[in-house]
C-alpha positions in Angstrom: 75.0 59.1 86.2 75.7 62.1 84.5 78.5 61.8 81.4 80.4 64.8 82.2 80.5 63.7 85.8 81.7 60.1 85.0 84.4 62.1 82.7 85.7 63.9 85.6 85.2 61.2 88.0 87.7 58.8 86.3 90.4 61.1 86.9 89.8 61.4 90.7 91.8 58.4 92.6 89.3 58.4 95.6 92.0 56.1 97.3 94.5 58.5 97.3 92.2 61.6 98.6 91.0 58.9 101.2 95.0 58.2 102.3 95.8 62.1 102.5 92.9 62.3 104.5 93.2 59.8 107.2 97.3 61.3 107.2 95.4 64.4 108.5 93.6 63.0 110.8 95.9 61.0 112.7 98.7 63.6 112.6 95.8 65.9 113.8 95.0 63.9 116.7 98.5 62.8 117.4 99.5 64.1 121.0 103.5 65.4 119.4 103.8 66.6 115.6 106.7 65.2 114.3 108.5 66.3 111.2 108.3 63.4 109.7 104.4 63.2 109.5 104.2 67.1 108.5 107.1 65.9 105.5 104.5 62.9 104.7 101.1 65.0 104.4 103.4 67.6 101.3 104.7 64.8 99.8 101.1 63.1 99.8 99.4 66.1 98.5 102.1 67.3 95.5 101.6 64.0 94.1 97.4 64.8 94.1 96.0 65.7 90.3 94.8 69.1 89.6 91.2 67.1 89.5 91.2 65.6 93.0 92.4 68.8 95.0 88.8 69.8 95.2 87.1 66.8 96.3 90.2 66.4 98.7 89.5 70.0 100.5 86.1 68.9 100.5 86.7 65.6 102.3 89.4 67.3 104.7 86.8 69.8 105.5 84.3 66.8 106.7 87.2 64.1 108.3 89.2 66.7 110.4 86.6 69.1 111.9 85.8 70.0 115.7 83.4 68.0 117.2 79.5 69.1 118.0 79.7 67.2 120.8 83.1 68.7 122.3 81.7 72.3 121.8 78.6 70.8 123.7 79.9 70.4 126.7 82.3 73.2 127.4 79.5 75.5 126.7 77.7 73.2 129.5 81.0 73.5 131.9 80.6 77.8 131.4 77.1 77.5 132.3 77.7 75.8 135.5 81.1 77.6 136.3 79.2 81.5 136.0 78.7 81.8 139.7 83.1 81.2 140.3 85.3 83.8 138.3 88.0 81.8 138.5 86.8 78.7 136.9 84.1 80.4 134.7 87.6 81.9 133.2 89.4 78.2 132.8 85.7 76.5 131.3 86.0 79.2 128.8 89.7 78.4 128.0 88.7 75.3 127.6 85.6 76.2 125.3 88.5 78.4 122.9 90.5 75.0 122.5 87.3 73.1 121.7 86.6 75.7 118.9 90.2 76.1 117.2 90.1 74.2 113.9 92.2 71.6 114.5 93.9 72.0 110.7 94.9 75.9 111.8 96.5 73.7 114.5 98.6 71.5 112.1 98.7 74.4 109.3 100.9 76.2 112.4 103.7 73.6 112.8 104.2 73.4 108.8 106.5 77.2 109.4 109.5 75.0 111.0 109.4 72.7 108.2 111.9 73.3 105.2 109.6 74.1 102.3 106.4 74.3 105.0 105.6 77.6 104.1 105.9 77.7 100.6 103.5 74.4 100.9 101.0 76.2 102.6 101.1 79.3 100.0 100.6 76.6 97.0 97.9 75.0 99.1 96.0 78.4 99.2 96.8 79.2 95.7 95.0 76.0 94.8 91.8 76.3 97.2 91.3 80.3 95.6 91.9 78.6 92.4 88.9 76.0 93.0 86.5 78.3 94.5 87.2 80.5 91.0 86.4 77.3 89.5 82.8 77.2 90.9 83.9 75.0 94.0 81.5 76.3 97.2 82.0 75.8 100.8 85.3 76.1 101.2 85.7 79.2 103.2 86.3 77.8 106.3 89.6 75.9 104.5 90.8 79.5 103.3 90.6 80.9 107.0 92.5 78.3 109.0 94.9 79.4 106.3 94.4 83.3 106.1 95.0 83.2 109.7 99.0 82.5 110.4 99.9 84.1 107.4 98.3 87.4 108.5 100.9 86.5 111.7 103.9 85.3 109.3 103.8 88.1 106.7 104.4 91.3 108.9 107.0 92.7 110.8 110.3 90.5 111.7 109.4 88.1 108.9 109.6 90.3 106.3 112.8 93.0 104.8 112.5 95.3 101.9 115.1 94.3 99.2 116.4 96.4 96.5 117.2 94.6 93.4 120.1 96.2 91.1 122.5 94.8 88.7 124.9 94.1 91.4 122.0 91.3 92.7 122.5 87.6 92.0 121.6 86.4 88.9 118.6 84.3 90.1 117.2 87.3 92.1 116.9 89.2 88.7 115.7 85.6 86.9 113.2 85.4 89.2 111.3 88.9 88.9 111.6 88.8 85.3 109.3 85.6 85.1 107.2 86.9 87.8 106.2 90.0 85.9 102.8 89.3 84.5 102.1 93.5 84.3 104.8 93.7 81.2 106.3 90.5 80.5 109.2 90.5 79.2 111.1 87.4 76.9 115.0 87.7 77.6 116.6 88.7 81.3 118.3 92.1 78.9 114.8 93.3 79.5 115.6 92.7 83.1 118.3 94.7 82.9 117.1 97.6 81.6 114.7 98.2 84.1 117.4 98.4 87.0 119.2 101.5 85.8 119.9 104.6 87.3 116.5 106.1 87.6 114.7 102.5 87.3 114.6 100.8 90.4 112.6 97.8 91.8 112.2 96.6 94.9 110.8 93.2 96.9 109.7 92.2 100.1 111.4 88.7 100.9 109.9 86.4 104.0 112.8 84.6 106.0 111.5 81.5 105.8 111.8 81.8 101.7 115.1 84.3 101.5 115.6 82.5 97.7 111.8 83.8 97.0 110.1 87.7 96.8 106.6 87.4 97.6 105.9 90.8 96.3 108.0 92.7 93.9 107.8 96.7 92.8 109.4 98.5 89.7 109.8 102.1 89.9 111.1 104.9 87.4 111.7 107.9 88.3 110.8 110.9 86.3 110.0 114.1 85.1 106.4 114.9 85.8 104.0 111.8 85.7 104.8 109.9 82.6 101.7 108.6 80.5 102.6 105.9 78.8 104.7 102.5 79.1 106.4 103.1 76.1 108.1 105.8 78.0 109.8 104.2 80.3 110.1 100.4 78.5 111.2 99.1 75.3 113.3 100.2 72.6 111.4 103.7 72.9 111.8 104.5 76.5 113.0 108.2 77.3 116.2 109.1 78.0 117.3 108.9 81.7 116.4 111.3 83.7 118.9 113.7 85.4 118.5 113.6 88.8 118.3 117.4 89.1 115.4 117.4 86.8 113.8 114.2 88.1 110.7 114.7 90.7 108.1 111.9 90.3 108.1 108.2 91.1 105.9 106.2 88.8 105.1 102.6 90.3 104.2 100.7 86.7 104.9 97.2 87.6 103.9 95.3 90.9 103.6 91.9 90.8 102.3 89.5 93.5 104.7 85.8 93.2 102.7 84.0 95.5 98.9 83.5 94.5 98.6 82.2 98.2 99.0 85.8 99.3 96.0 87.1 97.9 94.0 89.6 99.7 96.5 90.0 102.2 97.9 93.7 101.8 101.8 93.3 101.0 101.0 95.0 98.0 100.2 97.9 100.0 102.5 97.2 102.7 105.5 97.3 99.7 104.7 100.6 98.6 104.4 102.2 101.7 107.7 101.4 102.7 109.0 102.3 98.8 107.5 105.9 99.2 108.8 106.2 102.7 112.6 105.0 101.4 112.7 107.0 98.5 111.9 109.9 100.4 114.6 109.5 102.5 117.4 109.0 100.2 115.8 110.9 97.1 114.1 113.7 98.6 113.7 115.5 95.1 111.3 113.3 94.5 108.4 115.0 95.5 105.4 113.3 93.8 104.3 109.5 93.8 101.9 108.0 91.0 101.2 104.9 89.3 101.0 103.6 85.7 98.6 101.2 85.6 96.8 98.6 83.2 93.0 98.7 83.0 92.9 94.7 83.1 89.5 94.2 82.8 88.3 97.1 80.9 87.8 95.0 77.2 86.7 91.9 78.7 84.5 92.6 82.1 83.2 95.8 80.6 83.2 97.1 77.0 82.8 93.9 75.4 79.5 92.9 77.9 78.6 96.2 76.7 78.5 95.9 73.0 77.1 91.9 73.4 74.7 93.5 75.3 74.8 91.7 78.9 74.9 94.6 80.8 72.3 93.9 83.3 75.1 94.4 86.1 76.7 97.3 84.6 75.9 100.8 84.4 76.8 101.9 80.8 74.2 100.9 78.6 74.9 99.9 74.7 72.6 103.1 73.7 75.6 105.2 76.2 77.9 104.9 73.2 75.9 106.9 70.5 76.5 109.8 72.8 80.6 109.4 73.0 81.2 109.4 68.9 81.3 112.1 67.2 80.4 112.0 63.6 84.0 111.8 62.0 84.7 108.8 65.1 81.5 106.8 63.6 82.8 107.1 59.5 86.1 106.1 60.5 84.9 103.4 62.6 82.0 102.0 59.5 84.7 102.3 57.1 87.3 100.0 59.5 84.0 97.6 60.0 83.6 97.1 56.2 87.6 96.8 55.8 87.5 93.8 58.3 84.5 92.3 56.3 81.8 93.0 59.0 78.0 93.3 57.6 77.3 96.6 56.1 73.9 96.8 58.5 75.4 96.7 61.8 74.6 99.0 64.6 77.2 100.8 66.6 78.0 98.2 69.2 78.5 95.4 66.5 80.7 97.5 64.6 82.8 98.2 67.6 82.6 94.6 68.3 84.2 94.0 64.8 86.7 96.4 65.0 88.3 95.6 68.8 88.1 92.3 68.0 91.2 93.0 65.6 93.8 95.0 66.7 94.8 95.5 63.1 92.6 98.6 63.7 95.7 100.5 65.3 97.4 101.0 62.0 94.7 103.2 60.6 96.3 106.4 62.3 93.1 108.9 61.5 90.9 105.9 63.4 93.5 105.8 66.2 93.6 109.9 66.4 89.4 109.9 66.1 89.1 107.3 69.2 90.7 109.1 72.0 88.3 111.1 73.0 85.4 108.3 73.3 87.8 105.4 74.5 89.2 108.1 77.2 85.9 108.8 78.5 85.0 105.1 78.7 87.9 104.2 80.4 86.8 106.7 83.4 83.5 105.6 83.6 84.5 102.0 83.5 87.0 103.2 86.5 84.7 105.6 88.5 81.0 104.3 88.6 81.2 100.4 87.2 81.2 98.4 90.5 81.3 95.2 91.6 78.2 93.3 94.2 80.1 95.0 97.0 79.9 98.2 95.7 84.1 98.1 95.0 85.2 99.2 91.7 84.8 96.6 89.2 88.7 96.9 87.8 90.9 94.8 90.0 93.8 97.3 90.0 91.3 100.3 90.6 90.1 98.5 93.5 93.6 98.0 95.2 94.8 101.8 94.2 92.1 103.6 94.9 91.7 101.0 98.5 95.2 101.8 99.1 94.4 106.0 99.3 95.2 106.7 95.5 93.2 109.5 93.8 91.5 109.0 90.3 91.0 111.5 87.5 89.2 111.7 84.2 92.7 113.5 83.0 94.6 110.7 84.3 93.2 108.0 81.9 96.2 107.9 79.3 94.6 106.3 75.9 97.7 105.1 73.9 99.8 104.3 76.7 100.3 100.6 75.9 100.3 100.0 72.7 101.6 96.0 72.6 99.5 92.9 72.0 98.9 92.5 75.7 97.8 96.0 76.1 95.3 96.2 73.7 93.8 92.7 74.7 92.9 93.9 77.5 92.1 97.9 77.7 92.7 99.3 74.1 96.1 100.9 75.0 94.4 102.7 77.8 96.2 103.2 81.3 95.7 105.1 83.9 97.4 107.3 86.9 96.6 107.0 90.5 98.6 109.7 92.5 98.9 109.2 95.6 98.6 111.8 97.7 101.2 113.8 100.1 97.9 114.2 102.4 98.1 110.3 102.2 102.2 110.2 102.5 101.7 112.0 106.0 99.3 109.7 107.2 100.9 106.6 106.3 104.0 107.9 107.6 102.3 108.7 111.0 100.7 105.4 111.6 104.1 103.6 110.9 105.4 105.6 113.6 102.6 104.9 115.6 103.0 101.4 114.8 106.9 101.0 115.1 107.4 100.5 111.3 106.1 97.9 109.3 109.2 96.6 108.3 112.9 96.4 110.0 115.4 99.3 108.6 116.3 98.6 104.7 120.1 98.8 104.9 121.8 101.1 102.6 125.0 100.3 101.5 127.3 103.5 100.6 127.5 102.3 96.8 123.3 102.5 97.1 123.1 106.2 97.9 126.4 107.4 95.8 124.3 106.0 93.1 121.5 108.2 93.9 
């Protein structure tokens, strides 16, 4: 056998993933779920390695699975009941309850259990995370789970929170670990970014009321603001008066449960932010984001200058074209600075360069770049795509999904400036402005709809603030 695979191997208690199954099977089969059963199968999983989950949704996948032979014979019941409307209509009842994956079936009772659902949202976070991993065939798993939360996580089950310094202590604790957009390292960050015209706001689910699953931050402006610096940190502009303030700027959402990927409450939290904040702050007349380019260094520019670019439409020959010849001196002179060979060609001298953000203290190399890094930063954005033909950047993708507009003026180069931002985009960000053509239609379809979301109260301290 394989040495790797032996390495892996002993950390994989076979017994264990073997007990966990067999729990699913009988509680599966079981003709009453009892709580004591559904308690048994969380405790028994929590206590699984990070090596066996896996091979244990693999083996749950085989043990607990419908039957060939059930499926057989209600198709053979429909066949013989197609002369009888009546009982062709019950033979195909009975075919549906053949068919229903019989772990959707125990995934449903786990919403009545105390901690069920935030079980189930780590036990999805886990399968994405193994599929990520390289681990195939385990689609079927993600449905039976996909399934009741696109039940759970709408309507009833969900209200629209504002968080302000008046919220409990661990509300506030809680976004400021879940930022991963603009982390931030003491809870006074927190703070700042729930002032007068910075607000954030979170959907809760009522079977988690300690626990957002989405959270929005929000400042509200002047005109669309272009960098982060602007509205965070030590440098962040003055607040705004609110007689001079027309633009919201979305520059921080945050999804707190990696179970409720794909799903939409992104979108489903800003819609409803838009729609409140035009009701109580109806000077604001223009909605945008501020948003990192996450995967603009390493999923595109740095493919680029190694030269793997066989999925990508900018070519390393592209870049002689963006540099202009005071860009390229600059650039050799940093190269040689940072000890790089005197013979490299343009994309190894780039390579050198970004590889060091000690580059951002030459100011006549940080004035000279704009311009190129600008113009990368919208073609990474508008024409590199993914094998579906989405746009390659994560965040563009959901934006631009979502309704959002895109423009080459819009890329901001120097808006993010800290370690994180240059790691992953070279201080570039970027605005997506969304729309009032796309306001009135998503304020139409949640009339049509009845609202997404029950009314946000609005306490009389709320809109004296405003």
């Amino acid at each position: 056998m394989n040495e790797g695979i032996e390495s892996v191997e002993t950390r994989v208690d076979v017994s264990r993933i073997e007990a966990l199954v067999n729990l699913f099977r009988e509680t599966t089969s079981a003709s009453d779920i009892e709580p004591t059963a559904l308690k048994a199968i969380k405790d028994s999983y929590l206590k699984l390695e990070k090596e066996e989950k896996p091979e244990f949704f693999k083996r749950l996948l085989e043990a607990v699975e419908v039957r060939p032979e059930d499926v057989t014979a209600e198709i053979e019941k429909i066949a013989e009941k197609a002369g009888d409307p009546d009982d062709w209509r019950k033979a195909l009842a009975g075919l549906r309850a053949a068919v229903e994956s019989p772990r959707l079936r125990l995934f449903l009772h786990f919403i009545g259990l105390p901690g069920g659902l935030k079980f189930l949202l780590d036990l999805r976070s886990d399968i994405l995370a193994a599929q990520r991993q390289g681990v195939s065939g385990l689609e079927t798993l993600d449905y039976d789970l996909t399934l009741p939360f696109e039940a759970w996580f709408h309507g009833g089950f969900l209200s629209l929170t504002e968080i302000t310094l008046d919220s409990p202590y661990r509300q506030i604790e809680i976004l400021k670990n879940g930022d991963m957009v603009h982390p931030m390292t003491s809870i006074e960050e927190m703070g700042q970014r729930l002032g007068r015209d910075r607000r954030c706001f979170a959907l809760y689910h009522q079977a988690m009321p300690e626990e957002p699953v989405v959270f929005i931050e929000v400042a509200l402006t002047k005109g669309i603001v272009r960098s982060i610096h602007d509205i965070i940190g030590p440098e962040a502009l003055a607040q705004t008066e609110q007689s001079r303030r027309d633009t919201a700027v979305f520059y921080s959402i945050n999804n707190t449960q990696n179970g409720l990927a794909g799903l939409g409450l992104g979108q489903v939290l800003i819609f409803e932010v838009v729609d409140f904040l035009k009701d109580e702050a109806p000077e604001i007349k223009q909605f945008c984001t501020l948003s990192p380019m996450p995967g603009f260094w390493r999923r595109y520019l740095k493919p680029v200058l190694d030269g793997g670019t066989d999925n990508l439409r900018t070519k390393p020959d592209t870049l002689e074209k963006l540099f202009d010849k005071k860009a390229l001196e600059l650039l050799k002179k940093e190269h040689e600075n940072q000890g790089g060979p005197p013979e490299a060609d343009l994309p190894g001298i780039l390579r050198t360069v970004f590889s060091n953000q000690t580059w951002t203290g030459n100011k006549s190399l940080v004035n000279a770049l704009s311009r190129p890094i600008k113009r990368l930063g919208f073609m990474y954005l508008g024409e590199e795509t993914d094998h579906l033909g989405r746009p390659l950047d994560p965040v563009a993708n959901f934006h631009i999904g979502n309704g959002a507009t895109l423009s080459p003026q819009n890329v901001n180069y120097g808006a993010n400036f800290s370690p994180l931002g240059l790691e992953q985009s070279l201080s570039l960000m970027v605005n997506y402005v969304y729309s009032q053509t796309w306001r009135r239609q998503i304020r139409d379809s949640m009339v049509r709809l009845g609202g997404l979301l029950p009314q946000l109260s609005r306490s009389r301290k709320y809109r004296q603030r405003l």
